[in-house]
N, C-alpha and C positions, 0 to 999 in steps of 0.2 A: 746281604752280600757275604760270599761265603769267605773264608781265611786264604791267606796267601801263602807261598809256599815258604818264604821266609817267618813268616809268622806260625805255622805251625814247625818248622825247626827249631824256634827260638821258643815254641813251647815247649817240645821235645826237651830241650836243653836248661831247660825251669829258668830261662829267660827272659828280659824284656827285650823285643820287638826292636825298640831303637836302638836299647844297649848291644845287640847283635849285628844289626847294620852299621854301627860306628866301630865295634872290634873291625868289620869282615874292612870299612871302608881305610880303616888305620891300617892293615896289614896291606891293600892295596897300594896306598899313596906312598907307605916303606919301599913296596916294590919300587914301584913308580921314580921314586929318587935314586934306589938303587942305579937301575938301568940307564937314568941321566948321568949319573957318572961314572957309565961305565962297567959298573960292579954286576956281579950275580946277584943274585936273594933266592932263598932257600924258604917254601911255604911247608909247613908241618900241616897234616890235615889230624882233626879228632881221633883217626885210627893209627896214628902215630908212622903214615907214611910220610914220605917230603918229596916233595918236587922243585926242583932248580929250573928257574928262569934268568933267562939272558936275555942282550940285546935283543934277540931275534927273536921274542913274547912281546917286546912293546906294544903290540897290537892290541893283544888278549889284555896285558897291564891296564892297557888305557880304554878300553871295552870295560871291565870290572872295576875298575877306579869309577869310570863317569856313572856304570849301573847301582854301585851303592850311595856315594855321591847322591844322585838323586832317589835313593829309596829312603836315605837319612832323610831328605828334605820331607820326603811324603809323609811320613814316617811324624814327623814334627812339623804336621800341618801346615806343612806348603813353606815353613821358614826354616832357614839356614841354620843347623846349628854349630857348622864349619866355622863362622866366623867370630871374630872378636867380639864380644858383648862390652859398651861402654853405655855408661850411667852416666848420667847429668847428675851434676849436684853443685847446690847452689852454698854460698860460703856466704858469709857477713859482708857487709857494705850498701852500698847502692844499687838498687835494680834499674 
């Protein structure tokens, strides 16, 4: 199977694959809160342009949030790694 187009970017960019998809999904979910409250958010691209988004992106926001969102997942074999990680551990006494 041939490379994806985010994975040869993120070779381009001497990259890992999921370390690029968690940047690209972090500067989404930024957006994303912004626009819940209201606020603008200002996206800087590699070539030092920026783009301002407002309420009236939410679409696009929530289009690219959910696409990296799930490239993260793929990306890291089908598990989350959005979420909390919690360890059991056991301490002294009675089992």
């Amino acid at each position: 199977m041939g490379k994806t187009a985010e994975e040869l970017l993120a070779e381009h960019l001497n990259q890992d694959p999921l370390e690029y998809a968690l940047e690209q999904f972090q500067i989404w979910t930024e957006a994303s809160e912004a626009l819940s409250k209201n606020k603008s958010y200002e996206i800087t691209s590699g070539a030092g342009s920026t783009r301002k988004l407002t309420r009236a992106n939410a679409d696009e926001v929530m289009k690219w949030y959910n696409y990296w969102k799930s490239k993260v997942e793929e990306l890291n074999n089908g598990k989350s790694s959005l979420a909390p990680k919690f360890h059991t551990v056991q301490t002294g006494g009675k089992r």
